[in-house]
Every structure is written in structure tokens, then in C-alpha cells.
N, C-alpha and C positions, 0 to 999 in steps of 0.2 A: 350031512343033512341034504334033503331034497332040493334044489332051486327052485324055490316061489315065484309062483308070477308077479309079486309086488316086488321081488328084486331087479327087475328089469328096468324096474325107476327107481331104482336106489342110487344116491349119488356115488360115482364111482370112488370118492377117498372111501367111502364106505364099504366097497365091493374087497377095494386095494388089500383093506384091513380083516376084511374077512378069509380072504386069503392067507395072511401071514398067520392069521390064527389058528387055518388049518380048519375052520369052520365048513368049507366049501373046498372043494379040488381046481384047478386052473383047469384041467378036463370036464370036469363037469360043466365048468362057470363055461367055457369057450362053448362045448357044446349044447349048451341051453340059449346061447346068442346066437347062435347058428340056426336052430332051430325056429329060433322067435323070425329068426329074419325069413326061413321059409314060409312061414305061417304067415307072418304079416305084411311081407315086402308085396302079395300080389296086385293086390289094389293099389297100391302106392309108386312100385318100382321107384323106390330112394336107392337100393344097393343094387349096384349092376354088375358087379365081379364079384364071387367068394372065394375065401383062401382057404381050404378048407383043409385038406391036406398039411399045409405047410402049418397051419396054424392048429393042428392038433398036435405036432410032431415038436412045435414050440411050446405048447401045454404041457406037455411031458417031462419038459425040461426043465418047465418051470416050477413043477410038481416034485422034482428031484432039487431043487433049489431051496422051496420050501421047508422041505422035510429034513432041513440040514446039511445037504450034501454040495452046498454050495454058495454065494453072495447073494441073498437076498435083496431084490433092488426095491426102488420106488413102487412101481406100478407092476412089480413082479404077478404074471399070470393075468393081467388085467385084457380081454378082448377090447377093441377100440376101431375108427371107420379111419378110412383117408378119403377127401375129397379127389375125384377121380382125373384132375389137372396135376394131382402132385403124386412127385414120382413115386414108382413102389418094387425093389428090385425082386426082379420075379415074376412082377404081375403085370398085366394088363393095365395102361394108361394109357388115357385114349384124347384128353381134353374135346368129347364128346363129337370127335371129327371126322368123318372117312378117311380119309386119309391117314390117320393112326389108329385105324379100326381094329389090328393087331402088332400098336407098339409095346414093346415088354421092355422095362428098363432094366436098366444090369445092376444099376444103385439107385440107393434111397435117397431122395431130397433130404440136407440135412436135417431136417427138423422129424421128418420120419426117420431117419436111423438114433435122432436121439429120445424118442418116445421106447423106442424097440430095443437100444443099450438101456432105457431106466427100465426095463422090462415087460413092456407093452406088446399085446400079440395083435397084428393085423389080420381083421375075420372076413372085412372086406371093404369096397371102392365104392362112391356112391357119386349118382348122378350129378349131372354139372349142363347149362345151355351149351350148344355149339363154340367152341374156339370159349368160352367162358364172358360170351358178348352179350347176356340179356340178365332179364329180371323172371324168364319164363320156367326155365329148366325144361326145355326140352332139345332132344339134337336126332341126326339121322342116323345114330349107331344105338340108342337103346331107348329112343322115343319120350313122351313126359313122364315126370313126377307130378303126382297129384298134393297136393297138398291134404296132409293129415284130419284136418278140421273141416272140410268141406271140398273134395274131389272133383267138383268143378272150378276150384282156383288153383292158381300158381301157389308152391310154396318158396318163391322169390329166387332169387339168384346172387349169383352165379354158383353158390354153395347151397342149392333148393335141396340135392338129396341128403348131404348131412344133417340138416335141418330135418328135414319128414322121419331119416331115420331115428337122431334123437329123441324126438317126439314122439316115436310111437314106443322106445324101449326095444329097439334093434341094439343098440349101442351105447355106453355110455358116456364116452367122450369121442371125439374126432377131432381134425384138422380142417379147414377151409380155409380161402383166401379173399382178399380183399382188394381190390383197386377203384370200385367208387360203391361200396356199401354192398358187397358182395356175401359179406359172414353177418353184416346188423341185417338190412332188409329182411333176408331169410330167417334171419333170430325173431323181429318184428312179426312178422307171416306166419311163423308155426308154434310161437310162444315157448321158445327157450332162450339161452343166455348165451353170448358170443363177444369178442374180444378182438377189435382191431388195433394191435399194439402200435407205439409209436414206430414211424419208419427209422430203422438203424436200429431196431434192436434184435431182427431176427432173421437169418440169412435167406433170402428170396429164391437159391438157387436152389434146383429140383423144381420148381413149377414150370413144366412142360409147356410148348417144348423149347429145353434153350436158343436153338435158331431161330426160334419165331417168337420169343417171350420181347415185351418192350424192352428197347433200352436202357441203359441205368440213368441216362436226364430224366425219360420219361418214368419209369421204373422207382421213383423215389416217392407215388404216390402209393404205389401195391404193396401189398404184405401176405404173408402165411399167419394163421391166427389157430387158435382155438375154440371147440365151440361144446357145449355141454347143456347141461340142464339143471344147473349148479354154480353157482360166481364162486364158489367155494375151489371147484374143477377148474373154471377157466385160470385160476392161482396158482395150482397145480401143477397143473400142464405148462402155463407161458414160463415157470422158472426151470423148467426142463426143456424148452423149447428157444430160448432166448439163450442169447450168445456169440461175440465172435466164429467165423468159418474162414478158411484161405479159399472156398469157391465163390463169396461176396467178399468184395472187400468193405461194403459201405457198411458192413454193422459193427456197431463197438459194444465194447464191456458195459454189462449194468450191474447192480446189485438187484439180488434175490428180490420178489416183490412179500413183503409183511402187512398186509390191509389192516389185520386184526391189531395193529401199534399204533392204527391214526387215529388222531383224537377230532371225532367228528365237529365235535363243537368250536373244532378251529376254522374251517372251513365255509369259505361263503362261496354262493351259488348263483350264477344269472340263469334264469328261465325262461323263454320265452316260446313261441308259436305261428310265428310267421313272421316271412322273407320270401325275395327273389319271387318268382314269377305263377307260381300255383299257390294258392289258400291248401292250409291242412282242413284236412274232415273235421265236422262239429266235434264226434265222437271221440277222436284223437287227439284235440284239444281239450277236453272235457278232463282225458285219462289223464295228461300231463297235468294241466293244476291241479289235478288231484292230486299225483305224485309230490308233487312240491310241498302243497300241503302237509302231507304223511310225516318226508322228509322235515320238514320244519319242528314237528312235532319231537322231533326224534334230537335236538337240538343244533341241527346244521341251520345255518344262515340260508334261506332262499331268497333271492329277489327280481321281480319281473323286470330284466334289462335285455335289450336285444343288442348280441354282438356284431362287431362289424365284418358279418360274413359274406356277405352280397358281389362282393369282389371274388370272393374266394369260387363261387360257382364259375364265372366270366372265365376265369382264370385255369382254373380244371380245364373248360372245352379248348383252350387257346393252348395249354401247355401238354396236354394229353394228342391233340392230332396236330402238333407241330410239323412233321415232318410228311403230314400229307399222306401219313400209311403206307408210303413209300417200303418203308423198311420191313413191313408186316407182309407186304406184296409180295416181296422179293425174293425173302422166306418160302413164302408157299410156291412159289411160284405155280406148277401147273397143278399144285393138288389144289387150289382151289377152285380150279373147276367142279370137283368135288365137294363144296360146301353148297348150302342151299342158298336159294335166291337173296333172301334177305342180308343172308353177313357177306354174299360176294359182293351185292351192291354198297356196301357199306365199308366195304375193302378197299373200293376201288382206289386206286392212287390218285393221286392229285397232286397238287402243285403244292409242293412245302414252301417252308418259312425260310430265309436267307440264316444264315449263320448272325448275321448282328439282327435278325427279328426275333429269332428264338432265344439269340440273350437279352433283348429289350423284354421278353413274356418271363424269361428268367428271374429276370432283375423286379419287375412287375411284380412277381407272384412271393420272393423274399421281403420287397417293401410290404405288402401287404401281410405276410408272418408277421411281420417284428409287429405291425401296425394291432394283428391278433394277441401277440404275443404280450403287448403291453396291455391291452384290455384283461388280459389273463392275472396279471399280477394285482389285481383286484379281485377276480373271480377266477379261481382255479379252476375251478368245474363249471361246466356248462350245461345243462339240462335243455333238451329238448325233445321233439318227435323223432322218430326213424326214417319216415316218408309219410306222404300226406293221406296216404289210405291206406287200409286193410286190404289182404291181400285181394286182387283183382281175378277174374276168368282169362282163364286159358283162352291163347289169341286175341286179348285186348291189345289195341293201338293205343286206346283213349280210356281215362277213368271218369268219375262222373263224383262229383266235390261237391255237395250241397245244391246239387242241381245244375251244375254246370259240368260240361267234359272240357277234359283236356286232355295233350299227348302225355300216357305217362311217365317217359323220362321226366316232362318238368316235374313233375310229384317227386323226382327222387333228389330233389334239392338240400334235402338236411341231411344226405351223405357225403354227397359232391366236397363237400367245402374242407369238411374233417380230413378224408384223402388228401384234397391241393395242401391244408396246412402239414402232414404229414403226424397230426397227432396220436393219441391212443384214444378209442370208446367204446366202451361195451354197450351192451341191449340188455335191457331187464323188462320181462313181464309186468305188464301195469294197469292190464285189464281186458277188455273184451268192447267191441263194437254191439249196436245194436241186433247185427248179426249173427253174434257169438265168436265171430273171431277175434285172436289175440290181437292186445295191442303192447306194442314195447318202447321203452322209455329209452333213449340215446341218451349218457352220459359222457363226456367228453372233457378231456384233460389237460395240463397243458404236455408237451414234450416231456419224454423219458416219466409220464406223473401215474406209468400203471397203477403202483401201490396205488396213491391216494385215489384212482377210479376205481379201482377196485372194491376198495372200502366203503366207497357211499353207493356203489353196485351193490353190495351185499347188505347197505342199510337196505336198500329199496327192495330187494328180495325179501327181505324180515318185513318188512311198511306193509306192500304190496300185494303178500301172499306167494311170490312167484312162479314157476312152474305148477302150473294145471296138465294132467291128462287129457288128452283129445278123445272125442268120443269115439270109440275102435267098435 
């Protein structure tokens, strides 16, 4: 059969299964995502490397797979993006720097070789900010991603082009990462669905570059995730993705995530909409009780309680530049003369914290867990915003909140705290600004609770409507 242009937003288990049916070729399927990416990537520049080559030569294989001639896997023949921070052996990984203008890794981040054993073909690499330090997605080796829904905004960060590319039907699933709302924000901004698992469930290593990646104290707030267009996908992918590695040690064994076994009606819900130091938009407040709403309908427990997260921001900035960036510096040493103005200033080193300060912010930031963690056993889930506005223009410092500006990091306060706690939350679609841009609903979990986010992730996709097309 032909490849339709409405398959290009078909959710990829669907793509998976047309495949094994022999409905479609893993050649045709790759080359009609190839194509879609030339046609649509030029306004947007989301994908900034193609595979194109390797990833016909792996269609082929997989078409020989298919047709009986060998182990059919999961996602046999399936095209898919890596976010351009995580490794790709073969390809061009750049974490959007000069100075790795032409790094090629020799191996896969583990979570990219276990996509590519369940038989995932990589077709290409997609944008990422500088060193993966903004909410903007732009760097000096391949310039901005526009955001899908309106080309004069950011489509967020640090994972902005996986984001643009899902959304427009370049891709059907990818990889992004996360250390303070790097896969949700961009989920939020381009109106798709993204997955920051709990930390320890899925090996960080491959996110370039190891010399310069945080530390594992610090490092215990980041993650590699999945991102889709589909909560169906993000389930998919994280049980193919998750798992002990001997290159982290900090991740341990989970069981498979099963959403579709929770019984939503067990389930209660705190909601709420403001905290810490920026107001959320009318409009973003408006989406979420509606969300709640929906959700309640649908027989989950919602109830407007605000968690005690306020510490957990404090705690991010205190436990994140502990060591004064000392170690980030170090790393680069003279390639960062090569970064632009803004992340060398923000590089700069400084004076760290003593060894008994950063275990007092240590110690800090565990009493404050347990202190979340008990709130939790009441409310599993936590429903709230993403950040406090839709997405912003290109080169904003400051957002503008019901009439007032502020610097936008404070707006990125309802990612911050999820990171420091180290739990699991997806993004789900949940409506549109008076702008027309997307808005997305953060669900939040407690530890190791994928399953059960996932499950009231994918009530809210059914509630909600979820993925919309952008207007192309």
C-alpha cells in the first residue's frame, strides 16, 4: 500500500503493527519519514542530522525480518528521532556546541541501542539549546527550532526539536532528556505527550558528553525519557527503555509498566495552580481545572490541595550549582571559549559549597522527599501545570503573566521541584491558550509509580482530546 499522509500521525504501536502485517515495507515506512522530514523540517529546522544511508540499509533488514527470514522484534522497522545530546554510534552528536561540531560516537547511549535491539531504525537527530542550558532551542552549530504552532515562538527546551519534529509527523516516537523539565516544557509548547520517569529507572549514560555530563550527586535529578504523540507510545518505549546498565550503576530493576490494569476509581488526585515565585497564566489555570474536572468525571478522585513543593524549587538551585560549576568548567576547559556569550557567563566558576554544605543541601533536599513523599500517600498523583505560560518568543528574557513580566526561568517552577523530588511525570494535552497555542497538563507520580501516571495520562488523553495537528 501507498504511505498516506495521515500516517505520519498515526501512533507509532500502530505503524509497529502495520508493519508486522506486511501492510506497509520498513522501506517504504523509513522512506516516506525521510521525505516528510525534507519537506517539513525547513521552516522548523527540528532535525538537524539524517541517517539516511544507514537507515535504509537497516530497513532492508528489517524487511528480511519481517517476511520470515528472521526474529521479529517490538518495533521491528519502526523509523524514530534521538534527541541530539544522546549518543548515536555512527552519527553526529553535537549537544548543540562548537566544540563538538563534528563529534561522532562509536556507541549508543544505552537506551538508544535498546530501542535499535527492539528494532527501531534511527532516521535522524534533532535539535537541542546550547550545552542543553535553555528553554529556547537554539545553539551556534545549527541555529533555532521554530516552534510548530507559531514560528515566532520557542518550541521549549532542552528537547525543543524532538518536540517540533513530533508534532509536525517527522517522527513518530523519539528520545529526550530531562534535568528540570526539559521533555514536559517542550511536551507543554508543541502539544504532545512526554514522559520524565522516575530517576533510577533508566541508565543516564550516553548523554553527552561523559566528561562534561553532571555528576551522579548532581546527576540524580536528570533523566533520558520518551516522547511521542501518544501515552499509549510513551508505555511502549519506557518498557523498552528502562532497566539496569553496568555503564550507571544508580538504576535498578522495575517491572514492566501495565496502565491499562489500574483501576482509576482507586485513585486520588491533588490539583492545584500556584506556588513559589510566578503566578500561572489565566489561560493555563482555566485548562487545568478543567482537566480535573474531566478527570473526575471519568471516576478518579480530584481534590484542590497544594503540595508541599516550595522547598523543592529552593532546593533544585542549591543542589544543582553546588559545586559552583567548578566541574562543568573543568571539563571544557578551553572549548568554552567557543560557547556563546550567555552559557560562558553562566559557566563561569565559582566558589562551591564545602563538603559538609553540600551534605547539609543533601540531607535538606532527602528530608524534604520523605516530607513530599508522605503527602503522596494520600495523593498518588499530583496534577498540575507544566510552566506558567505558553510558549514564549524567540529571545525572551521575561514573560508577561496577566500583565506583569517576569524573568522566565521563575515561570519554570512546576518542573523544578518534580526533578529535585526525582519522581516520574508525563505531559498531556489539555487545550489551547487564547492564542491557540497548546496547553499541557503535568501529572506527577510518586517514585517508581510510571504505571499508575501513565494510566491517568491516558485517562486525560481520552477526557481532553489529546494530540491536535498544528497548523502546517
Amino acid at each position: 500500500m501507498a504511505f498516506s499522509d495521515e500516517l505520519f500521525f498515526a501512533p507509532a504501536q500502530r505503524l509497529a503493527a502495520m508493519l508486522r502485517a506486511r501492510d506497509v515495507s520498513s522501506v517504504e515506512m523509513v522512506d516516506a519519514f525521510i521525505e516528510r522530514i525534507e519537506t517539513v523540517n525547513h521552516g522548523l529546522n527540528a532535525v538537524v542530522t539524517l541517517v539516511e544511508d544507514r537507515a535504509g540499509r537497516e530497513a532492508e533488514e528489517s524487511d528480511r525480518r519481517l517476511s520470515g527470514k528472521g526474529e521479529v522484534r517490538p518495533l521491528e522497522g519502526l523509523p524514530i528521532t534521538i534527541k541530539d545530546s544522546i549518543i548515536t554510534a555512527g552519527v553526529r552528536s553535537t549537544w548543540g556546541m562548537k566544540m563538538f561540531e563534528h563529534h561522532v560516537a562509536k556507541q549508543d547511549a544505552p537506551t538508544v541501542a535498546r530501542l535499535r535491539a527492539a528494532g527501531a531504525i534511527v532516521i535522524g537527530k534533532t535539535n537541542t539549546p546550547e550545552m542543553t542550558m535553555n528553554y529556547d532551542c537554539d545553539n551556534p552549530v545549527f541555529g533555532q527550532t521554530n516552534n510548530p504552532w507559531n514560528r515566532e515562538r520557542v518550541p521549549g527546551g532542552s528537547s525543543g526539536g524532538e518536540a517540533a519534529a513530533l508534532a509536525t509527523g517527522m517522527s513518530p516516537l523519539g528520545l529526550g532528556s530531562d534535568l528540570r523539565g526539559s521533555i514536559r516544557v517542550p511536551a507543554h509548547f508543541c502539544g504532545i505527550v512526554g514522559l520524565k520517569p522516575t530517576w533510577g529507572t533508566i541508565p543516564v549514560s550516553g548523554h553527552m558528553p561523559p566528561s562534561v555530563a553532571q555528576p551522579p550527586p548532581i546527576a540524580h535529578m536528570g533523566t533520558i525519557g520518551p516522547m511521542a504523540r501518544y501515552v499509549d507510545d510513551l508505555t511502549l518505549a519506557y518498557n523498552i527503555v528502562k532497566g539496569p546498565h553496568p555503564s550507571w550503576p544508580y538504576t535498578v530493576p522495575t517491572v514492566d509498566a501495565h496502565p491499562e490494569k489500574v483501576d482509576l476509581k482507586k485513585i486520588r488526585c491533588a490539583i492545584f495552580t500556584d506556588a513559589c515565585d510566578a503566578p500561572v497564566a489565566s489561560d493555563i489555570r482555566a485548562a487545568i481545572e478543567r482537566a480535573g474536572r474531566e478527570l473526575q468525571k471519568m471516576g478518579i478522585v480530584v481534590e484542590a490541595v497544594k503540595p508541599p513543593i516550595d522547598d523543592g524549587e529552593r532546593l533544585f538551585w542549591e543542589y544543582n550549582g553546588a559545586d559552583g560549576n567548578q566541574l562543568v568548567a573543568e571539563a571544557l576547559g578551553e572549548g568554552l571559549k567557543l560557547a556563546r556569550e550567555r552559557l560562558r557567563n553562566f559557566l563561569v566558576a565559582g566558589e562551591g559549597k564545602s563538603a559538609a554544605e553540600f551534605f547539609k543541601i543533601a540531607m535538606a533536599r532527602d528530608a524534604w522527599r520523605v516530607q513530599l513523599a508522605e503527602f503522596m500517600e494520600r495523593y498518588p498523583i499530583i496534577l498540575g501545570p507544566t510552566f506558567c505560560v505558553t510558549a514564549f518568543k524567540h529571545g525572551a528574557n521575561e514573560v508577561e503573566i496577566d500583565g506583569k513580566k517576569y524573568p522566565y526561568i521563575l515561570a519554570s517552577w512546576p518542573v523544578g521541584w518534580v526533578n529535585c523530588a526525582g519522581l516520574p511525570g508525563v505531559v498531556v494535552p489539555c487545550g489551547k491558550d487564547r492564542e491557540g497555542l497548546p496547553i499541557g497538563l503535568q501529572i506527577v507520580g510518586r517514585a517508581f509509580g510510571e504505571e499508575t501516571v501513565l494510566a491517568v495520562a491516558k485517562a486525560a488523553e481520552t477526557a481532553l482530546g489529546g494530540y491536535q495537528k498544528p497548523p502546517m
